[in-house]
Backbone as a chain_set.jsonl record, in Angstrom:
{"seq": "XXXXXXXXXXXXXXXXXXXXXXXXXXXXXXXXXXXXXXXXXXXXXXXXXXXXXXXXXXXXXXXXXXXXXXXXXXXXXXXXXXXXXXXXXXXXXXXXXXXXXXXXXXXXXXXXXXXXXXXXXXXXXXXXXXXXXXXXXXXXXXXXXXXXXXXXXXXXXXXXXXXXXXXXXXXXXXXXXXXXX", "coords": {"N": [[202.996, 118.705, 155.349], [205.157, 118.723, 157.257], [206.613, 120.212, 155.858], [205.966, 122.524, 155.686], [206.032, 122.93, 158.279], [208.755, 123.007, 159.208], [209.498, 125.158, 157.459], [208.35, 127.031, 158.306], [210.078, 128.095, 160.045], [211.006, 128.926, 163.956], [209.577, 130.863, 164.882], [206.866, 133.291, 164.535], [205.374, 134.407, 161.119], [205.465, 136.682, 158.529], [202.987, 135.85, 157.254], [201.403, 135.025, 159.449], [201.545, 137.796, 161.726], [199.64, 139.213, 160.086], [197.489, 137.409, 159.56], [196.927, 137.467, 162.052], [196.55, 140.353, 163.111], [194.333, 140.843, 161.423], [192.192, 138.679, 162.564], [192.273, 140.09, 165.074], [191.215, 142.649, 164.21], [188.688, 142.002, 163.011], [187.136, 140.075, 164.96], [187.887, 141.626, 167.721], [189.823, 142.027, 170.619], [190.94, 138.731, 171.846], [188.453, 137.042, 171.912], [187.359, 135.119, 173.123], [185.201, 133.945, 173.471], [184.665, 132.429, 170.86], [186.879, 130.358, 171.915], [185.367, 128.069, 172.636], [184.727, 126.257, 170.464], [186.688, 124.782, 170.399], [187.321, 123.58, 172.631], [186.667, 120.765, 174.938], [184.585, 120.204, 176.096], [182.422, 120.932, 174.445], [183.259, 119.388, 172.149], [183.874, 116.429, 173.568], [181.22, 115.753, 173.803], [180.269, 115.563, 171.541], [181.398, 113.838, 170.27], [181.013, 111.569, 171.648], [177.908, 111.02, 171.202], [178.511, 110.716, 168.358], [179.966, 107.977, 168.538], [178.077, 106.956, 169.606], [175.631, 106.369, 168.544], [177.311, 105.012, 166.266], [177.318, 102.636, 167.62], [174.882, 101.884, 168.56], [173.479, 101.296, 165.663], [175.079, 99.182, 165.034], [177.256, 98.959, 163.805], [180.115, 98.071, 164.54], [183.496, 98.401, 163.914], [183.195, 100.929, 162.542], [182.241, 102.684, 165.075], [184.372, 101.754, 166.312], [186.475, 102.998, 165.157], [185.616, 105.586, 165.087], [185.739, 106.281, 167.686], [188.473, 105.813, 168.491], [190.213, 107.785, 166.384], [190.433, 110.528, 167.154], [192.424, 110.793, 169.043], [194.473, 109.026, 167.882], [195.191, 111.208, 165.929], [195.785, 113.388, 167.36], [197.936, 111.821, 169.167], [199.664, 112.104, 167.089], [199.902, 114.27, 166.06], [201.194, 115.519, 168.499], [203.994, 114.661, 168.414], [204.689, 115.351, 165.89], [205.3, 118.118, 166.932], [207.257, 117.835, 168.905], [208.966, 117.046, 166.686], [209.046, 119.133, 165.434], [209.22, 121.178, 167.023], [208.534, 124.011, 167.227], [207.352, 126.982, 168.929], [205.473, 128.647, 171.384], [205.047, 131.252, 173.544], [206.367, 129.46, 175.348], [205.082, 127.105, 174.936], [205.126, 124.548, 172.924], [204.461, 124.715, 169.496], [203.509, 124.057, 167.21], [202.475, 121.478, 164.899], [198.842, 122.841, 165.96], [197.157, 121.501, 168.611], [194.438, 122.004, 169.723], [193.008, 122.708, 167.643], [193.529, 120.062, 165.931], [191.621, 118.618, 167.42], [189.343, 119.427, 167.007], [189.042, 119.196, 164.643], [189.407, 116.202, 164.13], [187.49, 115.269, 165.403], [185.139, 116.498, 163.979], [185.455, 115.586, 161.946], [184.907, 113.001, 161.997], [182.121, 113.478, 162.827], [181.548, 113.919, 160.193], [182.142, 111.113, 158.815], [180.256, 109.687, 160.414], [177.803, 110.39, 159.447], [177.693, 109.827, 157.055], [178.531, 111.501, 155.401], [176.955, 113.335, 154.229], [175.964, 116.182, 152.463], [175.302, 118.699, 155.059], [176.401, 117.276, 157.456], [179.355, 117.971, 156.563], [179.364, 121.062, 156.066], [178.786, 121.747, 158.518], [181.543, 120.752, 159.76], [183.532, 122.278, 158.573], [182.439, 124.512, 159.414], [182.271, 125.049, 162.338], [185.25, 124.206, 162.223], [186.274, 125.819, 161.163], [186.018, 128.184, 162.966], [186.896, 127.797, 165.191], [189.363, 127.166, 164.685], [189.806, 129.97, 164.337], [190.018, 130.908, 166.617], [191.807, 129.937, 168.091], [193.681, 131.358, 166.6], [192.673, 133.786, 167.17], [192.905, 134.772, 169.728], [195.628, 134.623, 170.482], [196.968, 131.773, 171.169], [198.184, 129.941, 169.349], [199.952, 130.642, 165.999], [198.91, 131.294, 162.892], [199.967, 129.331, 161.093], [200.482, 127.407, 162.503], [197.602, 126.084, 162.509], [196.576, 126.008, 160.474], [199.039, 123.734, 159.685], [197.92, 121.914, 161.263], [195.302, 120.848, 160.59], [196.138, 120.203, 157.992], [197.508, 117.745, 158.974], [195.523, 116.672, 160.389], [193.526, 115.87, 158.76], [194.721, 113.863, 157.04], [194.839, 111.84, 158.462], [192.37, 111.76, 159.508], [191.06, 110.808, 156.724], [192.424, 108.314, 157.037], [191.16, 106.878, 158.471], [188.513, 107.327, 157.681], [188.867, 105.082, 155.505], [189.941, 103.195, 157.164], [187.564, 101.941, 158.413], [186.122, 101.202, 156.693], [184.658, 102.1, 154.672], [183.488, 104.457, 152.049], [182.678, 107.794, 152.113], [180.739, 108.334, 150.849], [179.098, 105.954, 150.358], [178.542, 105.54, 152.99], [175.827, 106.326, 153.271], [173.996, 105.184, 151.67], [174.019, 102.908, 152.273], [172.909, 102.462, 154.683], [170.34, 101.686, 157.193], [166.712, 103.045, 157.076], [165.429, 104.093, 159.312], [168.377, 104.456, 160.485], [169.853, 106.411, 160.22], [171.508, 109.175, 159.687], [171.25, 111.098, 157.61]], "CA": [[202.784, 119.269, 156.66], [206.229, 118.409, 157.862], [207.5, 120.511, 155.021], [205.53, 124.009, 156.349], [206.511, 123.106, 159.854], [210.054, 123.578, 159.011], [210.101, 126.176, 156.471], [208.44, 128.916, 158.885], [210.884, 128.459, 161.63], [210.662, 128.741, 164.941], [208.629, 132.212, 165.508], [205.653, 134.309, 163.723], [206.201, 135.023, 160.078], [204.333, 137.952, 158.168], [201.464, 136.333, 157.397], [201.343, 134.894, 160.516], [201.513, 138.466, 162.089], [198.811, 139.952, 159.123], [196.399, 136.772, 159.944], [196.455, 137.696, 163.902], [195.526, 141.282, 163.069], [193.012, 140.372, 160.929], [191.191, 138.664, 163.372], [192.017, 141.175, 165.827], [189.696, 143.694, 163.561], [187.241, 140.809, 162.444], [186.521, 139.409, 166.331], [188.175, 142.184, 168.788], [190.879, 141.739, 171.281], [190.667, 138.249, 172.991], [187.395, 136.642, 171.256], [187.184, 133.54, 173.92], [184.018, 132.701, 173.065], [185.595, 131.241, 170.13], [187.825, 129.021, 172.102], [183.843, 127.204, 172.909], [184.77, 125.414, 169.287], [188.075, 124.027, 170.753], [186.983, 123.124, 174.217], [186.563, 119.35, 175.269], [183.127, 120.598, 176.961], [181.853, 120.976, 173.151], [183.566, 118.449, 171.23], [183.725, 115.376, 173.245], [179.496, 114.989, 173.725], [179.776, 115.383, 170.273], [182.176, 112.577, 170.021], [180.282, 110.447, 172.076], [176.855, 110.633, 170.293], [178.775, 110.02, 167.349], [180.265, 106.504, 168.824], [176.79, 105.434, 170.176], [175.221, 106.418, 166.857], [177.573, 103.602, 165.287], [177.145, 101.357, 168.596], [173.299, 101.706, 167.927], [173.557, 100.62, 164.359], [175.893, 98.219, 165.461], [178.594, 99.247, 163.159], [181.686, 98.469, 165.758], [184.041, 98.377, 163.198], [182.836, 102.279, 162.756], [181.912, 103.025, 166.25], [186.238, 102.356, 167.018], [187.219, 104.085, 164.358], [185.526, 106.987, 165.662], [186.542, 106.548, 169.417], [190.177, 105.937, 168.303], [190.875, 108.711, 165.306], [190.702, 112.132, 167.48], [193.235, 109.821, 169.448], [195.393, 108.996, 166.889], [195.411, 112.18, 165.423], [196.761, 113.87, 168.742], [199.584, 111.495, 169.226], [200.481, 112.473, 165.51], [199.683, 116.28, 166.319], [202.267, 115.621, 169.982], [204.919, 114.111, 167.771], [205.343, 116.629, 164.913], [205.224, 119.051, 167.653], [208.779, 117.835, 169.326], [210.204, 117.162, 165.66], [209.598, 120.293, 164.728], [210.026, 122.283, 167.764], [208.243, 125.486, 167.202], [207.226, 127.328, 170.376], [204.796, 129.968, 171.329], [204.621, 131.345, 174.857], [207.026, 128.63, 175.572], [204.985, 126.04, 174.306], [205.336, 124.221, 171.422], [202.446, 125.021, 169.44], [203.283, 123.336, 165.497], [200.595, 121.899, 164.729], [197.718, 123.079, 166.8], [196.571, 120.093, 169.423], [193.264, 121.98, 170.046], [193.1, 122.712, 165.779], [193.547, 118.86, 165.263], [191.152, 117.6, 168.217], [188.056, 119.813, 166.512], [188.83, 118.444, 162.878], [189.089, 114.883, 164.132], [186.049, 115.412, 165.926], [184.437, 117.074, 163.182], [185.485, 114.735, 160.912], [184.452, 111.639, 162.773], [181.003, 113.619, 162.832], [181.416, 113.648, 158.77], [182.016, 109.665, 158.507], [178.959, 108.653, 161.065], [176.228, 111.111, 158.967], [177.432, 109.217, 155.218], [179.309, 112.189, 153.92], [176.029, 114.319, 154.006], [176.101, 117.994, 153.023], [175.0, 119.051, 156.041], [177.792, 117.512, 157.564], [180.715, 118.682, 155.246], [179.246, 122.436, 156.02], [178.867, 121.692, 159.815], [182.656, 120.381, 159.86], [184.009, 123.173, 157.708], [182.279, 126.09, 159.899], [183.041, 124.544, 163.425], [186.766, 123.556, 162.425], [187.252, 127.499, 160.991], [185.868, 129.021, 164.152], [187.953, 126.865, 166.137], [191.031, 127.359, 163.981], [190.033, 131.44, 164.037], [189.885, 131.101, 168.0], [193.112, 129.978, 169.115], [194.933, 132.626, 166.429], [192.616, 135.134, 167.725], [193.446, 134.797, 171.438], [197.272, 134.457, 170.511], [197.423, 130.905, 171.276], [198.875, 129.481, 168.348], [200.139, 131.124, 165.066], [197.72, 130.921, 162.01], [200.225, 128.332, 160.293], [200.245, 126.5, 163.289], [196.196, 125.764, 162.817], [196.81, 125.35, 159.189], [199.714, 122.183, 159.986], [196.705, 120.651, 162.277], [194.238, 120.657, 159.32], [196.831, 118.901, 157.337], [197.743, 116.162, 159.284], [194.221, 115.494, 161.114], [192.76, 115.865, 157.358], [195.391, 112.816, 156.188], [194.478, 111.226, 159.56], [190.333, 111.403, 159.447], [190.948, 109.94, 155.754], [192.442, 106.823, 156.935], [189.733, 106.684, 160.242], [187.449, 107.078, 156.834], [189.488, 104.083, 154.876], [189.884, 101.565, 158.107], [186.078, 101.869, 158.806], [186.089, 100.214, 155.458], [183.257, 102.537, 153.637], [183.818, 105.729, 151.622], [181.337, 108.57, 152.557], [178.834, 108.12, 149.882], [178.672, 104.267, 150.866], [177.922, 105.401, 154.111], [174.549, 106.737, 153.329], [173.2, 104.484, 150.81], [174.456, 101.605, 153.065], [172.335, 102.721, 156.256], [168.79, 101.781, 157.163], [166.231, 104.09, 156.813], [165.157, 104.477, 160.536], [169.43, 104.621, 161.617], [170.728, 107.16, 159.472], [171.801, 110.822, 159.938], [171.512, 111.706, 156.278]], "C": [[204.122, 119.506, 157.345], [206.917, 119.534, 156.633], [207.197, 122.267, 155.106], [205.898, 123.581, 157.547], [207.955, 123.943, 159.833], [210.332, 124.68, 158.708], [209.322, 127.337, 157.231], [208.756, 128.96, 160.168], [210.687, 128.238, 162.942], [209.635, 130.021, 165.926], [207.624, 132.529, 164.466], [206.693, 134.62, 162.696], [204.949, 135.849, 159.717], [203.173, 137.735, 158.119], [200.699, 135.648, 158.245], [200.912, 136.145, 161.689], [200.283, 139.353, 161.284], [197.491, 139.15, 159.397], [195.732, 137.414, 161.517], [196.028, 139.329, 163.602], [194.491, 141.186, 162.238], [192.057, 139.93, 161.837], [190.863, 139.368, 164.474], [190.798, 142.273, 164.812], [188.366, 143.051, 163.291], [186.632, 140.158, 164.024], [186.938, 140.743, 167.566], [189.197, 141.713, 169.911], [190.204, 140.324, 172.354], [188.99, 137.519, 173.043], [187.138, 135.474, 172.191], [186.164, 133.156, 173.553], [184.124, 131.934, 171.617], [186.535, 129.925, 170.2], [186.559, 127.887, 172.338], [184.429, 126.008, 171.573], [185.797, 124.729, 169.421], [188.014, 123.219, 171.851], [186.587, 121.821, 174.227], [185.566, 119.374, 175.595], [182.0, 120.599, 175.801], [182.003, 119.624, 172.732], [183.705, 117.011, 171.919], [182.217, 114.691, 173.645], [179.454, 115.004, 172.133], [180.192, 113.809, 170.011], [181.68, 110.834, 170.472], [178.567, 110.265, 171.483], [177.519, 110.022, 168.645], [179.073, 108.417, 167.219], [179.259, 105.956, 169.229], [175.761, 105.733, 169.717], [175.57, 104.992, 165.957], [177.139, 102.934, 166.485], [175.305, 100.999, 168.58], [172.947, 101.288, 166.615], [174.298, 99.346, 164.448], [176.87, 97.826, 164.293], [179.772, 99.382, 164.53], [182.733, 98.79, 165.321], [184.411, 99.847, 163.242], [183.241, 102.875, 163.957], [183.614, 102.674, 167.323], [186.562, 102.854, 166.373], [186.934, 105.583, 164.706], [186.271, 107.403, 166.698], [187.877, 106.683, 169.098], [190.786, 107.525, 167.239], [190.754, 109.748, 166.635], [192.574, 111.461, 168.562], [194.89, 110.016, 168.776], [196.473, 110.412, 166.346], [196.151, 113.345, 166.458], [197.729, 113.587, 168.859], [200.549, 112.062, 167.725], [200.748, 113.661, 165.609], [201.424, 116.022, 167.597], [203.844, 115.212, 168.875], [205.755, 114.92, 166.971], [205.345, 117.519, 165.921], [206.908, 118.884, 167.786], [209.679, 117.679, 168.063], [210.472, 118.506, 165.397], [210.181, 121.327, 165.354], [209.829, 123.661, 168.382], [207.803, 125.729, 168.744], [206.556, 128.468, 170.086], [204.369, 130.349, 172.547], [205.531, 130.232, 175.707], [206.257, 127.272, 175.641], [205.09, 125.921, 173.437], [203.854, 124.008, 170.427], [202.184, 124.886, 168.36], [203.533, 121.751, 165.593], [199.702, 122.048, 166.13], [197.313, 121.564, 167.277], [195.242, 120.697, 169.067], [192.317, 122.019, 168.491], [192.643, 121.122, 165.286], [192.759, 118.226, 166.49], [189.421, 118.019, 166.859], [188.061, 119.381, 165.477], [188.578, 117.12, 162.704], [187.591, 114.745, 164.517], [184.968, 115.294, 165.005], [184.234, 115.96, 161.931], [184.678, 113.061, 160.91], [182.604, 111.939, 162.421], [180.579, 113.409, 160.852], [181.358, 112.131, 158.021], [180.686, 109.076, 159.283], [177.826, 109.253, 160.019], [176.897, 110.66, 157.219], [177.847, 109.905, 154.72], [178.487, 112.685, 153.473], [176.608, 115.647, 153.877], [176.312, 118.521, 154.014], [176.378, 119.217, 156.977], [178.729, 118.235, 157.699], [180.754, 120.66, 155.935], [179.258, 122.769, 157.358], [180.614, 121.496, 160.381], [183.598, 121.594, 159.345], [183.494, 124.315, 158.904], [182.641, 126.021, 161.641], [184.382, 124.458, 163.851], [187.336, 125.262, 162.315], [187.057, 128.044, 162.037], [186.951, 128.593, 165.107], [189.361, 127.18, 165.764], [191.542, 129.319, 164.219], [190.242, 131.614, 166.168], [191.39, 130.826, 168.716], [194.169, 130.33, 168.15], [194.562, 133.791, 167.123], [192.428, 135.386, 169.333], [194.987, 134.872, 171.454], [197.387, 133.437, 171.204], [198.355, 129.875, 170.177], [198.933, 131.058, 167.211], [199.124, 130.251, 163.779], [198.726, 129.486, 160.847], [200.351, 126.889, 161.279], [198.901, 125.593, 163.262], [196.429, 125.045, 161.045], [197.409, 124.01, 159.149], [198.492, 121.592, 160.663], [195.9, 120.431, 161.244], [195.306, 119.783, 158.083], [197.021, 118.115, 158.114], [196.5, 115.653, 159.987], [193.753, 115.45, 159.591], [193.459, 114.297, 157.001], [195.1, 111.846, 157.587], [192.823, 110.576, 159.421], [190.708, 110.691, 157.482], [191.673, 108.467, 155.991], [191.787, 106.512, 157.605], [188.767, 106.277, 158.761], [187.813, 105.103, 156.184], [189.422, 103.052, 156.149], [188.52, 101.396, 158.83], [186.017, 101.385, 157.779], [184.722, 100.718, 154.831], [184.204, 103.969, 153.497], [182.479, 106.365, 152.277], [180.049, 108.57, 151.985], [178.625, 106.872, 150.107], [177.858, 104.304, 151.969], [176.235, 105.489, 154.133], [174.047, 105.523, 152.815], [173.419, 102.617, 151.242], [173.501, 101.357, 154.668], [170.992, 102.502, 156.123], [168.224, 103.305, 157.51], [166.331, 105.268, 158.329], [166.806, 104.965, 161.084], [170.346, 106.111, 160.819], [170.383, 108.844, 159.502], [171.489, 111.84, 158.668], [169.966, 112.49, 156.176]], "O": [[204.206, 120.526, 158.03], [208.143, 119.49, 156.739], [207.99, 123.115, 154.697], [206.319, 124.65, 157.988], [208.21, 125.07, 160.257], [211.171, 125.355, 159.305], [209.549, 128.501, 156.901], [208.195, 129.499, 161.123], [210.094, 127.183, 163.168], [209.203, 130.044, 167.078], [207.683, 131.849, 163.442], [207.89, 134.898, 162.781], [203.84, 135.831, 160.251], [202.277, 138.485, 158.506], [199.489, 135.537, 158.047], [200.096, 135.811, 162.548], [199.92, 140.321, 161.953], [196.441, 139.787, 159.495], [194.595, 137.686, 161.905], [194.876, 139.521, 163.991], [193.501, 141.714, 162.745], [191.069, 140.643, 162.013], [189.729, 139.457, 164.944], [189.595, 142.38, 165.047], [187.242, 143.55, 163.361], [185.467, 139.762, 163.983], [186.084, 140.778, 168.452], [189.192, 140.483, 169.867], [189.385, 140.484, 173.26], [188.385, 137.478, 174.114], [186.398, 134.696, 171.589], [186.049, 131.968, 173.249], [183.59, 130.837, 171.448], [186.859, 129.034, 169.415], [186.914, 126.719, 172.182], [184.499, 124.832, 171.931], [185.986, 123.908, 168.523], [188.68, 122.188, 171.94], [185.939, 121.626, 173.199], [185.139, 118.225, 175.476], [180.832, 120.324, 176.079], [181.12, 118.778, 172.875], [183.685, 116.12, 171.07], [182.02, 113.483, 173.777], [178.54, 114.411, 171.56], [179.475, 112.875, 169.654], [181.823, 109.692, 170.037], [178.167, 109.103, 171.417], [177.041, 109.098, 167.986], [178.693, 107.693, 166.299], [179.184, 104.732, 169.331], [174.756, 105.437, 170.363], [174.84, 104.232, 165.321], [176.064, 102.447, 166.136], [174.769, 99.891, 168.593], [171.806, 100.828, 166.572], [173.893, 98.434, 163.728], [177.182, 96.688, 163.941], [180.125, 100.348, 165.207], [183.345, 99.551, 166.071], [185.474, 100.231, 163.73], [184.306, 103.483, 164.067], [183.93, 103.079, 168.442], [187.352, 103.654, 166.875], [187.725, 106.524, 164.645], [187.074, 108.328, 166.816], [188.455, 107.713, 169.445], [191.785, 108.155, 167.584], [191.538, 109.164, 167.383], [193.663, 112.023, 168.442], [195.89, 110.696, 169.007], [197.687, 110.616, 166.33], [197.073, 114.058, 166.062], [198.658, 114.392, 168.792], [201.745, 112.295, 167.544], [201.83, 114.127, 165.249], [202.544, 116.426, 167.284], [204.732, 116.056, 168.999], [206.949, 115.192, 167.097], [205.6, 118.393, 165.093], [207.718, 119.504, 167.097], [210.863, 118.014, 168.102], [211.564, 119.037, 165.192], [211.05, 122.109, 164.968], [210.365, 124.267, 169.31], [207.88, 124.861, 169.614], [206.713, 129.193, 169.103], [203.274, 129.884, 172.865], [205.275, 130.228, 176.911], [206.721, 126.364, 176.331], [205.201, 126.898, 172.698], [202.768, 123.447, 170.571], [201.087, 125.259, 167.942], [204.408, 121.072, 166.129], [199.923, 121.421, 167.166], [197.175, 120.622, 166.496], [194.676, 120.115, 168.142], [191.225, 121.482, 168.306], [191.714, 120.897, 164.511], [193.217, 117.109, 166.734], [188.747, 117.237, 166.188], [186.945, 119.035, 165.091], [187.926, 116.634, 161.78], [186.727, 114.137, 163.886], [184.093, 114.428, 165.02], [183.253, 115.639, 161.261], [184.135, 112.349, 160.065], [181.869, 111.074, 161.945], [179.564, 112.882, 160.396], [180.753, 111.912, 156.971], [180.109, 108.092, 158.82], [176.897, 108.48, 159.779], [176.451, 111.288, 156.259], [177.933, 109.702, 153.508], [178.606, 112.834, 152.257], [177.385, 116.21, 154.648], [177.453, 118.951, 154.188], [177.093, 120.181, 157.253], [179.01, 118.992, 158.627], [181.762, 121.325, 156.172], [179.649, 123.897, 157.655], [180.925, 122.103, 161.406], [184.606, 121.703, 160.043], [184.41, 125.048, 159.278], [183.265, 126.955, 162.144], [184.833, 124.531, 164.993], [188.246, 125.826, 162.923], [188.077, 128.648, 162.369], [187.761, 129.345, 165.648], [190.296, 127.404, 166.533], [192.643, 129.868, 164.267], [190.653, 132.651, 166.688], [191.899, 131.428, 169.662], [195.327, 129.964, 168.354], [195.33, 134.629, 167.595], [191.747, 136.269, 169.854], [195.54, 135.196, 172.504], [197.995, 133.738, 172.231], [199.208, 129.106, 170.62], [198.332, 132.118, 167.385], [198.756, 129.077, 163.745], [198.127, 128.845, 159.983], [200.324, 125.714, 160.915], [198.919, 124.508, 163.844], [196.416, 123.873, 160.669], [196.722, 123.081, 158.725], [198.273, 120.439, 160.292], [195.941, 119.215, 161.056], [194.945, 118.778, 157.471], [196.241, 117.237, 157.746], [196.343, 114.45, 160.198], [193.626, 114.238, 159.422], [192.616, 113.469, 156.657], [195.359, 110.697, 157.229], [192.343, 109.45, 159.295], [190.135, 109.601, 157.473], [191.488, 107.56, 155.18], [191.612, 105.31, 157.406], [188.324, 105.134, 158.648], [187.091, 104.141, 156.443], [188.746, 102.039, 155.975], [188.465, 100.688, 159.835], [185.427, 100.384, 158.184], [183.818, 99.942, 154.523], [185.084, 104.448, 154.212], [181.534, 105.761, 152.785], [178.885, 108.716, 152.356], [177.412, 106.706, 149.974], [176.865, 103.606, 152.172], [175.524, 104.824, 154.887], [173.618, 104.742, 153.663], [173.084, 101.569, 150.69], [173.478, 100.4, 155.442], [170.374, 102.962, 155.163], [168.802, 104.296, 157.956], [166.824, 106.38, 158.519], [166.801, 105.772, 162.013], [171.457, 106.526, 161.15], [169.329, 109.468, 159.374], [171.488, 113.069, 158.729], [169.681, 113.167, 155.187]]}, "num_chains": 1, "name": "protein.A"}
């Protein structure tokens, strides 16, 4: 992650500039209702059924690992930001904050439901809209969204690891009546 931050500088590179018209033809100038998948107004009721999902099972263990990872994964997102520097609009905008809140999010929603399909395909189509929303507004650059998906990705796998279950544990570990699967 730290090793694409660097190597595409401090401005838009080609396919940085080839991604953003792309979604300019694929969404239209200025798609906001895409930023909906980035927005705090979305993602943290999600966040909170997910924590009192585990607090109702009475997985606590879980139920902080959730509350804490989008967390985590922010200060990590704010951090590589000032090492690396980049800037867009005169913010600094490598890796995507709003990129790495929806993946933690998303991801968090992938460790409470056991590492269900469902899930996996819910996390995956949420995180791309989200990721396609703040290139196709010109808030970030498309490698900017990319760095956030690496480091919340290596982030939500240790949230997975210090909850102390893999995803297929989760299911086959859950009573019948508490489980998302």
């Amino acid at each position: 992650m730290l090793i694409l931050g660097f190597s595409v500088g401090k401005g838009s590179t080609p396919f940085d500039r080839w991604f953003f018209d792309a979604t300019q033809v694929a969404f239209g100038v200025q798609p906001r209702w895409l930023l909906f998948f980035t927005d705090w107004v979305f993602l943290v009721p999600v966040l909170v059924v997910c924590v009192g999902f585990e607090l109702y099972r009475r997985r606590w263990r879980v139920a902080t690992v959730v509350l804490v990872c989008p967390f985590i994964a922010n200060w990590t997102t704010q951090a590589t930001k000032m090492l690396v520097g980049r800037e867009k609009g005169g913010y600094l905008a490598y890796p995507s904050g709003h990129t790495t809140f929806v993946v933690a999010v998303t991801g968090m929603l992938v460790l409470v439901a056991g590492g269900a399909l469902w899930a996996y395909i819910a996390a995956a189509i949420v995180s791309m809209l989200g990721l396609l929303g703040q290139v196709a507004c010109g808030y970030h650059y498309f490698t900017d969204t990319i760095g956030a998906v690496l480091v919340t990705t290596a982030v939500v796998t240790l949230a997975f690891w210090a909850a102390g279950q893999s995803s297929s544990s989760a299911a086959s570990t859950s009573s019948d009546k508490s489980t998302l699967v």
